[in-house]
N, C-alpha and C positions, 0 to 999 in steps of 0.2 A: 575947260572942264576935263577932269583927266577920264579916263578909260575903266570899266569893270576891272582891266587885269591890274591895270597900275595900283587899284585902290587894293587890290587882295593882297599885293606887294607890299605897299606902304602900310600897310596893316598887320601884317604876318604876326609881331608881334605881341600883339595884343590877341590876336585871335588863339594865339597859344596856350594866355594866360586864361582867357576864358574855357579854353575847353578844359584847360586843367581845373576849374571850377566845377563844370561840369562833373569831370570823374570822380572827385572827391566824396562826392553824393553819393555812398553806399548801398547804392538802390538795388540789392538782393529779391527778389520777387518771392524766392522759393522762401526765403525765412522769416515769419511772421513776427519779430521781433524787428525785423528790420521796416516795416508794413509803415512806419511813421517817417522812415529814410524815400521811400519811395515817390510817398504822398508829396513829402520837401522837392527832390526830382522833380516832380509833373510841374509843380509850382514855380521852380528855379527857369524853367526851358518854356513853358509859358509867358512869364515874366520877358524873357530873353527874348522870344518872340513878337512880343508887342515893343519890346525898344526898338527893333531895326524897322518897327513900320507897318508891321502886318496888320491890316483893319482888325481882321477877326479872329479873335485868340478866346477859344473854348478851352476848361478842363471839363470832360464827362464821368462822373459818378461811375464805377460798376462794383458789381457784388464783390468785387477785387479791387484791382486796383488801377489808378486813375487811367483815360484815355487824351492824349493832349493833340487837339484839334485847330487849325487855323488854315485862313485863306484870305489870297488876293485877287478878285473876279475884275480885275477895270480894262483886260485886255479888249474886251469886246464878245459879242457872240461868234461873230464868225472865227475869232480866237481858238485853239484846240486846249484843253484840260488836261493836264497833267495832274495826277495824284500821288504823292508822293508817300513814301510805307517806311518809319522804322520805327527801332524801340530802344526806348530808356532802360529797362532794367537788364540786370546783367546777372552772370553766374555767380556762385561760392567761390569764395574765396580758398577752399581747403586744397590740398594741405599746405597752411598759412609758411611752414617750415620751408619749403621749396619757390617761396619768394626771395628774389635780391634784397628787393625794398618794399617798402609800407605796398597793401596791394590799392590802397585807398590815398594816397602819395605818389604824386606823378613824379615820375623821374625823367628826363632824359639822361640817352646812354647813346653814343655813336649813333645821332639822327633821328633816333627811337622814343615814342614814350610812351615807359612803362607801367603802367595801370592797371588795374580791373575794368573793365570795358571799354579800352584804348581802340578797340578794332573790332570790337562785338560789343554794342553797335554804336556806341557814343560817339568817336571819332567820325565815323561812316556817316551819322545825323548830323552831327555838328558842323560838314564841310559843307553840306546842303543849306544850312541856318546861313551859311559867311556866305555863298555863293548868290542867296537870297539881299543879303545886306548889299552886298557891293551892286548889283543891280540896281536894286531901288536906291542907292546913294547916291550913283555917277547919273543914272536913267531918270528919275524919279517914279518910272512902273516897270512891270515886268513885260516880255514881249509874249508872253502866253498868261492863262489863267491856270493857279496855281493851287491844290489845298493839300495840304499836309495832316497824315494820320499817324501821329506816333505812341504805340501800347507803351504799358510798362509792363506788360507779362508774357512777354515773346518766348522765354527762358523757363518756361511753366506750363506752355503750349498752347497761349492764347486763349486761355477758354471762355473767355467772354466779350471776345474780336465778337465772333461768325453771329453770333444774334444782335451787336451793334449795327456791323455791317448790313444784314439782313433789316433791321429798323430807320437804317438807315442810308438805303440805295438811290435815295435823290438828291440827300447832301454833298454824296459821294461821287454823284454820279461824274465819269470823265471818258477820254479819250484811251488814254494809257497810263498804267501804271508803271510808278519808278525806284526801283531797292536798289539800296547801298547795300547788303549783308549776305556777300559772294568775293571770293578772291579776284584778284588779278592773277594772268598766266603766269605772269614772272617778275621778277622784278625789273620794272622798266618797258613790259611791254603789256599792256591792254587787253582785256578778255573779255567778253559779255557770254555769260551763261545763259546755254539756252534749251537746259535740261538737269533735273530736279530727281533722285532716287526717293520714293516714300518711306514708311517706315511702318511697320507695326512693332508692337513691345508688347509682350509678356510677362506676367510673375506665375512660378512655377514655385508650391508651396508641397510638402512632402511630409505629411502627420503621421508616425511612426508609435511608438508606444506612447501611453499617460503618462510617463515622465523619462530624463535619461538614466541612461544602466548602467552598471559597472559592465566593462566589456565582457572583463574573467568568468562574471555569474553569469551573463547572457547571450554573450555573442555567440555567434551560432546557429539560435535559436529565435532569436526575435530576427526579423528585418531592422537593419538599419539603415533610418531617411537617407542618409549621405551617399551611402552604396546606390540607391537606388534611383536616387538623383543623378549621380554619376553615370550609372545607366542610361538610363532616359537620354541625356545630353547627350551621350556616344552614338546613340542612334539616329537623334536628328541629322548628322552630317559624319561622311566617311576621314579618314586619314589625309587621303589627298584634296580635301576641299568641297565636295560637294554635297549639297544640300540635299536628302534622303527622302523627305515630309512626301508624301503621295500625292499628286498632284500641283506639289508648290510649282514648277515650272509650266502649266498649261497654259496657260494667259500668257506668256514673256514672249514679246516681240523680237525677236532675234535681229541683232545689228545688220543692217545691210553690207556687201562688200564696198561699198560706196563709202557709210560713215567708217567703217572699221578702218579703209584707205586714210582719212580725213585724221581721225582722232589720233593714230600713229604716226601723219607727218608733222602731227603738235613735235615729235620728239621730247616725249617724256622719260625723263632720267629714273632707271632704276637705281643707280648707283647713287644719285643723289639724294634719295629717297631713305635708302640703307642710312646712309652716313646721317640724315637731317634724325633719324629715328632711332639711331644706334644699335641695327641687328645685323647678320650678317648673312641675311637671305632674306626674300620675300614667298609668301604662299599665296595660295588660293587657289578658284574654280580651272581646273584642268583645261587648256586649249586657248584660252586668253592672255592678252598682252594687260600689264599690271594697269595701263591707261584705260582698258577697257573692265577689268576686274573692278576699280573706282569709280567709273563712270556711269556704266552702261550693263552691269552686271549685278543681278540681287547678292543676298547674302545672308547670314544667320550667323551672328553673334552671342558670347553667353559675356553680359555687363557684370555682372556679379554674383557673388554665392557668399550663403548664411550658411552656419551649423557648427554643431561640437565645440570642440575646446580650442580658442585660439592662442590661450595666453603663451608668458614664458611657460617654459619646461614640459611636462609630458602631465596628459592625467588620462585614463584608460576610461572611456566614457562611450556608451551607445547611443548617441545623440535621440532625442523624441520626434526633432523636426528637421529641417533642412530644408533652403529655399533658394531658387536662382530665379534673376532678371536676364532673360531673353528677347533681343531684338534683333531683327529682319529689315533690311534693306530693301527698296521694292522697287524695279523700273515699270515703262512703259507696260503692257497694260493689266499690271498687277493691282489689287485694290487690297486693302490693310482690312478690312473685317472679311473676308473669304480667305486671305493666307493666315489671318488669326486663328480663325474656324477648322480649317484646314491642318495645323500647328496641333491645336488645344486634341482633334477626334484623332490625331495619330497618338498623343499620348496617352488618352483614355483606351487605344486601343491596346498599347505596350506598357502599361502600366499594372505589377503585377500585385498579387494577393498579400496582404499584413501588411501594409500600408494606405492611408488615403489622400490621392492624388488630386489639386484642384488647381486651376490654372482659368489666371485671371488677364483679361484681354484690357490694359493702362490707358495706353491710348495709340495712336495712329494717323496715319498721314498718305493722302495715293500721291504716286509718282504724277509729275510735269513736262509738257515735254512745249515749250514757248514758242510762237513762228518768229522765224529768223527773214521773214518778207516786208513787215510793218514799216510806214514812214517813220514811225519813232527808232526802228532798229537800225534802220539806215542812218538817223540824226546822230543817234548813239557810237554807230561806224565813225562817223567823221567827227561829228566832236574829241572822241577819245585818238583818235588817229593823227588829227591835225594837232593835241596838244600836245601828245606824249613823242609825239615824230616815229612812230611806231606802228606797224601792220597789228592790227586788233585782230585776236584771236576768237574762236566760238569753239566754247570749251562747254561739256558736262559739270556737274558737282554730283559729290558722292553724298552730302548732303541731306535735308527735308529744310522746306520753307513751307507750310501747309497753306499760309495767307494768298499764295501764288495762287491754289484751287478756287481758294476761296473768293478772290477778287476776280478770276477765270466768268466763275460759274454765278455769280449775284449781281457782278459789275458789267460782264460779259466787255469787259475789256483786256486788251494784251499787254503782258508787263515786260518791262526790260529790266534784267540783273545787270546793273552796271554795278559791282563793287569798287572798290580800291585798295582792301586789306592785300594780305600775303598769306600764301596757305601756311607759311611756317610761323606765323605769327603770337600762335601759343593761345588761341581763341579757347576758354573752358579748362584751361591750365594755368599753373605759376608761369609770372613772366609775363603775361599778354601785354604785348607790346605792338604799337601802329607806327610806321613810317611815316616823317611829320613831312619829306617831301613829297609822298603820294596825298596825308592830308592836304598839302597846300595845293598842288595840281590837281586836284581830285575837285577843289573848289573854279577852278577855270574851265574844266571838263563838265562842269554841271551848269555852270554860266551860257558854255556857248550852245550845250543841249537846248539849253531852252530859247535862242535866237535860232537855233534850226532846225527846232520843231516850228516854230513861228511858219520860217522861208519855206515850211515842206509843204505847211498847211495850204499858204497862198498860194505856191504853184500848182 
């Protein structure tokens, strides 16, 4: 009888062609057109899941879109429960013009392949699916008990997880939780994330006259949104980086010297950073090192801005409205509806007369911050350590995974981010592309997790 590794091996390729099945399935969440692409997804990896074996293979109904559920309980009780977290749907594809290739056409390219959800998160799911296979192939069960929870609207912010979840905390119920969708340190060396930045988001809307003006007749005289917008933004955060809002910082736990030692003998490249990004300096919050600026430091972003004339050529116009998306970064013990709140009464305060200012709180996410003591972190240690022949790092993300709270606080269980992507991987952009030798290792790494969670249990 041969071995779990040997059969991952002797299989490689076939398991390529299946994941390329996988991503072809242009499972868009955000685009309602695509809503029938999605549904086919849940269907396909359902499907998928009941060939290798898995007894119970549910799709759930939600006011969205589907939730694809299965498990295999025959380890025993005294067995530990693993619950396993990803998701099918993926981002936009825009802008389609700054793809190589089809984004819905897997290609490989030097080891690589390039997709739309190659590495966010379909590749990440799919090595967990092969890692399951080859188990129950060479084994005939699993050496723990297993149930897999995979959304398809991760990329939309889950909004109809936390009340599944919350309906359903007995189905769920496990030991530990386990995500693919977090980088590796590096390429070639192992990482387990075991800290999460939140996020709050904003829209900042700026209603100005009943329609736009010729500048010549009016400017001057009226307010204009754009100016005023542009304002407001200047005051949120100064020239050199820091964040202005009144009280945004009272909550934020300040890094000990202990982690600050720790996170900078990662030896994180600024230079490589530059070059992977193509600028020719880095900024930000004043007195940190760029590893802890990403990690372990909030922040205040402006995602986008509306208004006025964008086309070709010039047209002299007093725009009527003007809007920007604003998001916040948030660590440890930051919470996203009080820095929103927080956010929204500094600009009602600075917000001045002939215009009307309204600012809407999107959604949000609190920071994570995961024990790095758990028997599953230690399995995670050495599973990832013993395959990769490589010292596993514990690294931050700059990040939000909000399902991390979520299975925190209903499951009241501990999760480990074991990913296997690469931060330059191009996740949310053209290009996205997954290293098919971390896919294929990524499935031996998740094999022998689960043989030593087993051995950790019984000792």
């Amino acid at each position: 009888m041969i071995t779990s590794t040997e059969y991952l091996v002797d299989n490689s390729d076939r398991f390529e062609r299946e994941l390329f099945e996988f991503l072809r399935i242009p499972s868009v969440s955000t685009d309602p057109n695509r809503a029938g692409d999605v549904k086919e997804c849940s269907s396909w990896l359902a499907q998928h899941l009941r060939s290798i074996g898995m007894p119970r293979v549910e799709i759930f109904e939600t006011e969205g879109h589907p939730i694809v559920y299965a498990e295999h309980m025959q380890a025993g009780a005294n067995a530990p429960t693993v619950l396993f977290y990803g998701h099918y749907d993926v981002q936009p594809v825009d802008p389609i013009d700054l793809w190589t290739n089809s984004p819905f056409e897997p290609t490989i390219r030097d080891g690589k392949v390039y997709a739309r959800g190659a590495t966010d998160d379909k590749g990440q799911v799919f090595l967990h699916v092969k890692a399951i296979e080859a188990l129950l192939a060479t084994e005939g069960a699993l050496p723990i008990n297993l149930k897999l929870l995979i959304e398809g609207e991760e990329e939309i912010g889950s909004p109809h997880l936390s009340p599944f979840v919350a309906s359903h905390r007995e189905m769920l119920a496990c030991n530990v939780v386990l995500v693919s969708d977090t980088p590796m340190f590096a390429p070639g060396v192992p990482g387990l994330v075991y800290g999460l930045r939140g996020l709050a988001y904003l829209q900042i809307d700026v209603q100005g006259p009943n329609r736009d003006l010729h500048s010549g007749s009016y400017g001057g005289a009226v307010c204009n949104p754009l100016n005023v917008l542009a304002n407001i933004i200047s005051r949120l955060k100064s020239v050199d980086g820091e964040i202005l809002v009144p009280g945004f910082f009272d909550d934020v736990i300040e890094i000990t010297p202990e982690e600050r030692e720790s996170l900078n003998e990662l030896g994180y490249d600024d230079d490589r950073l530059k070059l992977d990004v193509a600028v020719n300096a880095l900024s930000g919050e004043p007195g940190y090192t760029t590893v802890e600026r990403l990690w372990a430091r909030p922040t205040l972003d402006v995602n986008g801005l509306l208004g006025g004339f964008t086309g070709e050529g010039a047209k002299t116009v007093l725009p009527a409205r003007a809007m920007a998306k604003v998001s916040m970064r948030l660590v440890p013990n930051q919470r996203h509806h009080d820095i929103a709140q927080k956010v929204m009464d500094f600009i009602a305060e600075i917000a001045p007369p002939g215009v009307t200012v309204t600012v809407r709180d999107l959604h949000g996410a609190d920071p994570v911050l995961v024990p790095r003591d758990t028997p599953a972190m230690f399995a995670a240690v050495t599973a990832l350590e013993e395959t990769f022949a490589a010292q596993c790092r514990f690294t931050r993300e700059g990040g939000s995974i909000p399902v991390v709270l979520l299975f925190e606080t209903v499951l009241h269980a501990p999760t480990v981010l074991m990913g296997f992507g690469l931060n330059n991987e191009n996740a949310h952009s053209p290009d996205e592309h997954f290293d098919l030798g971390n896919f294929h290792t990524g499935m031996k790494v998740v094999a022998r997790f689960y043989h030593l969670m087993a051995e950790t249990s019984r000792k």
